[in-house]
N, C-alpha and C positions, 0 to 999 in steps of 0.2 A: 420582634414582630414577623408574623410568615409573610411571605410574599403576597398572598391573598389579601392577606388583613392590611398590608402598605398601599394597596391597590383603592383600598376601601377610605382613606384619608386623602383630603385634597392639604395641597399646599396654600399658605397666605396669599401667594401671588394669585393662585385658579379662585381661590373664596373673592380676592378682588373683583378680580374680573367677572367673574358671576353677578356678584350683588351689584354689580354696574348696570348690565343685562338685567335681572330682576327687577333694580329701583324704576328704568325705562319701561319696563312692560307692564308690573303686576298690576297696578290701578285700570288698565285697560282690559287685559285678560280676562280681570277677575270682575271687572262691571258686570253687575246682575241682568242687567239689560239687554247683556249681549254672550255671558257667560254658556261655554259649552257645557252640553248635557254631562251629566256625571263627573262635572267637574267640580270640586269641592275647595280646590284651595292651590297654593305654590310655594315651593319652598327653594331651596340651594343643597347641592347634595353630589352625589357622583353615579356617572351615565353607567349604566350595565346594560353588557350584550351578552345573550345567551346563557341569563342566570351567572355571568361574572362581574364583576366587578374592572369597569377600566383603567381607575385611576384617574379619568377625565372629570373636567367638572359640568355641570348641565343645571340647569332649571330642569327640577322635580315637579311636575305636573299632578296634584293629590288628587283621585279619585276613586269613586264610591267601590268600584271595580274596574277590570282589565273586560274591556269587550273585543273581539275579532273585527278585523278590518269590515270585515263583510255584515257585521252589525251594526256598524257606524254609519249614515249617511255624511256623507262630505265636509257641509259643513261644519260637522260635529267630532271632524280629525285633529286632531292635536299637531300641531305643526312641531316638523321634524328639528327646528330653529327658529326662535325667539330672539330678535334685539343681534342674529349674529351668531348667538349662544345655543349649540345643542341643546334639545332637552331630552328628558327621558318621564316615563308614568309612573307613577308608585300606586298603588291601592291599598287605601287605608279603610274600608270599611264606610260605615258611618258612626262615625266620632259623637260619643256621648258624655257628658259631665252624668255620671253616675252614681248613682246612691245603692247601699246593700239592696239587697233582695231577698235575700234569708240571712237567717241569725248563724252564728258563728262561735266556736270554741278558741282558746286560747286567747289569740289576740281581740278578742272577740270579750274577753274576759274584765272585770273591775282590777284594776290596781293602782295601788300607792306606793311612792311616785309613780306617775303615768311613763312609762317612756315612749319615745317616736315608733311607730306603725302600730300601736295598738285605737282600738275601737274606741270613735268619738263621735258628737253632733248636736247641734244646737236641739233646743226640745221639740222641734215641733218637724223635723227629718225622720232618716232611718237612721243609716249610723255611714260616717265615712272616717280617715287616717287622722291620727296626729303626726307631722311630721317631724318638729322638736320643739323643745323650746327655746324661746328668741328675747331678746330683752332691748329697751329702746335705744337705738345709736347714742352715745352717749356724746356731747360735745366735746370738740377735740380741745386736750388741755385739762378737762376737770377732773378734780380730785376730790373724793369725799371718802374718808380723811386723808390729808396729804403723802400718808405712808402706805396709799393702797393703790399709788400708781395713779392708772386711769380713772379711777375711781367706780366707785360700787353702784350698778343699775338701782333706781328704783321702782319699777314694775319688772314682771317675768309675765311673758303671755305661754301661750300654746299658738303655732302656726298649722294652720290648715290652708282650706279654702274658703269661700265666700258660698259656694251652695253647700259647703257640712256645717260650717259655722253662724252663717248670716241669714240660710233659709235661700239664698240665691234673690239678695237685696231686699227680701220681704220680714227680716228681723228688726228688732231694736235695739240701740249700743244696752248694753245690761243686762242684755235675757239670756237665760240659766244655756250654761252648755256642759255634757250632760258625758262623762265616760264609767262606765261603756257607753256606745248609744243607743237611743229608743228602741233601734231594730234587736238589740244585744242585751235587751232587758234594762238598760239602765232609766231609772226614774226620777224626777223632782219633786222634791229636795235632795233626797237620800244619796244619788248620784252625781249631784251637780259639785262639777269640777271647776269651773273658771266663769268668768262671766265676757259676753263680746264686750270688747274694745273698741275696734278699730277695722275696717273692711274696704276693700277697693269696688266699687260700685260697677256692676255689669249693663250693657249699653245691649238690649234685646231687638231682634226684628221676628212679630212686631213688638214696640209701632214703630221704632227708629228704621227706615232701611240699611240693608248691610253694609253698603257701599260708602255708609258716613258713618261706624262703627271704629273705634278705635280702642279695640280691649287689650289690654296685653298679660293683663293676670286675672286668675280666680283665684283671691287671695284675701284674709282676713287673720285677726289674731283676738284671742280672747285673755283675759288677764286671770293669772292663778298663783296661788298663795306657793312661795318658794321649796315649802317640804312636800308638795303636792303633786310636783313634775320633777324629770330628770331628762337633760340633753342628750342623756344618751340613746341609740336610736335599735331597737330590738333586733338581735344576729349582729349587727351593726356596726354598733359601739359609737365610739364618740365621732364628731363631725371635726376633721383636721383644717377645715380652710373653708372658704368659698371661691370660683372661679369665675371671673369676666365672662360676660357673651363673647367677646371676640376670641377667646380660649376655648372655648367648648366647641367640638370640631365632630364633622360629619364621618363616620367610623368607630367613635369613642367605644368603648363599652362603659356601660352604665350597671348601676345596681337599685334596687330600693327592697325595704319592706315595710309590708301592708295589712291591713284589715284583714283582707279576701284571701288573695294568694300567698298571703307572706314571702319570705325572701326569692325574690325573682332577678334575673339578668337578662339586659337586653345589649341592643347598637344602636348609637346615633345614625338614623338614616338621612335625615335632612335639617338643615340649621333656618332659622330666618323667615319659619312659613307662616304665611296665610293663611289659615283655614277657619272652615266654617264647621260650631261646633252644635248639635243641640241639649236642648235643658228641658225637653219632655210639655206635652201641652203644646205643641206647634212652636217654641219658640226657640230659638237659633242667634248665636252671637257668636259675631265673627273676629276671630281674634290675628294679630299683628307679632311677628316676631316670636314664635313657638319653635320648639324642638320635636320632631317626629322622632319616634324610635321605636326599633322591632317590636311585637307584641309584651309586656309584659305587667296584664295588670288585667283586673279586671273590678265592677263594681261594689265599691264600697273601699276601694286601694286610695280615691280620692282625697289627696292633701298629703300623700306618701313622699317622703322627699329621695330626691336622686341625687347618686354620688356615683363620682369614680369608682373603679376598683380599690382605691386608697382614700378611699372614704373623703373626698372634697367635694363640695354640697354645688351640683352645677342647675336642680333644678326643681320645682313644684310640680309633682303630678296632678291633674285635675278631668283628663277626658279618656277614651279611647274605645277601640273594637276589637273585633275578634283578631285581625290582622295589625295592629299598631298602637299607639300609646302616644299621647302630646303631652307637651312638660312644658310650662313657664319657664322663663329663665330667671334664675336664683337672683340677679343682679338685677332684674325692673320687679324682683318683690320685695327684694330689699331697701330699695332706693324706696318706690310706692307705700309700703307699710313702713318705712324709717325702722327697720329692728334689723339687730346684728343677728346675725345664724352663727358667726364663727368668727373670731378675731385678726385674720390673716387670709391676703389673697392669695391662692395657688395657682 
């Protein structure tokens, strides 16, 4: 690793000591009531001066953009220290869970087996990513039949998100989902790949206010016939592991591919964050514990999954802007939707 890029990772002890500073401030900060302007969210990450990278740790301040001192009034400065804890701004745009926008070639394309980043979506969307396929945690112990180990899943879904799959909580468990999707020409019946299963339900303001919001995935799985999908993930290939949230670290380089852009590379810029995301029609859900990271994605990449450079599955695509990209963490979709991504933690 160059000195730059060592610079760009904090150590166990600084991520401590942050998310100490963080757990004390964020509820307060991020009160809408009291919330600064263009402030959007907060995460844990490492302070930069003068476009470097210090290697310190800091509370990451997300906003919509970077304004000049001299366009801020006062109260609408970002304080230099939180809880103790430097902080520093990131501008992240404004963060959208997005759907295609135009139709698309290759991954864009119908096939059998489907693999991860190609063109999917319930019937009644445009089209977003399949990120693999997952199969239900199997209970520890069982065997079906004795000589096959752990034994043999009986369902196989497709993992996406809950607005490519679920309609964004307006679907119902059973309705046709659909690769390619609608935006990519694909039609029902003729098309229809899997049917939903299963979806972690999004908590909207409105009417809920953000402040009592506690989302942590956009995430949903739909169930499909075993010769109909493949785990493997397109450029890709196969998914070696999954990793812990407390392993995924702010620096990482990441990878995924997608719908829209196909195979893309980014950096973990901040772990742990807060942000507020929209879903089009005025409505906004504010989510808990996200990965920010450099730009790499854009709509219709939704449900793309991210991986190390060594292919260990650390996260769920599902929002982002011109400037940045949020990703679930692979380990509360896991946990949430009970489906294995991979057989080994890395």
């Amino acid at each position: 690793m160059k000195k730059d890029e060592k610079k760009m990772v904090l150590s166990p002890t600084d991520i401590a000591s942050a998310q100490k500073a963080y757990s004390a401030v964020v509820g307060s900060f991020l009160d809408p009531r009291k919330q600064l302007a263009n402030v959007i969210g907060m995460g844990i990450g490492v302070k930069w001066t003068k476009g470097e990278p210090t290697g310190k740790p800091a509370l990451v301040v997300l906003v919509t953009q970077k304004l000049a001192k001299n366009e801020l009034s006062p109260s609408n400065m970002v304080p230099n220290k939180l809880q103790e804890m430097q902080t520093d701004v990131l501008a992240i745009g404004y963060p959208l869970a997005g759907q295609a926008k135009t139709s698309i070639q290759t991954l864009g394309n119908r096939v059998r087996p489907a693999e991860g980043g190609y063109s999917v979506g319930h019937k009644d969307i445009t089209a977003g990513t399949i990120a693999t396929c997952v199969y239900d945690i199997l209970p520890e112990g069982s065997v079906s039949p004795p000589s096959q180990g752990i034994g043999i899943p009986s369902n196989y879904y497709l993992l996406s998100n809950n607005h490519v799959l679920a309609n964004s909580n307006a679907a119902s468990l059973g309705d046709s989902i659909l690769q390619p999707g609608p935006y990519d020409g694909g039609t029902d019946p003729a098309d229809r790949i899997a049917s939903l299963s299963r979806f972690i339900p999004i908590t909207f303001d409105p009417p809920v206010p953000q402040g009592d919001h506690n989302n942590l995935v956009d995430a949903a799985i739909a169930q499909v016939e075993f010769q109909d999908a493949d785990r493997k993930i397109y450029w890709i290939g196969d998914v070696r592991g999954w990793r812990q949230k407390r392993d995924v670290a702010v620096g990482m380089p990441v990878k995924k591919t997608g719908r829209t852009t196909h195979f893309t590379m980014g950096r973990i810029t901040a772990i742990n964050a807060t942000v507020n995301v929209g879903y089009g029609g005025g409505k906004v859900a504010r989510f808990r514990d996200q990965i920010i990271t450099t730009p790499m994605s854009a709509g219709g990449d939704s449900g793309s999954l991210v991986t190390t450079l060594d292919n260990i599955a650390v996260g769920l695509l599902f929002a982002g802007s011109s400037v940045a990209t949020i990703v679930n963490q692979i380990e509360n979709v896991r946990s949430l939707l009970r489906v294995e991504v991979a057989e080994q933690i890395l």
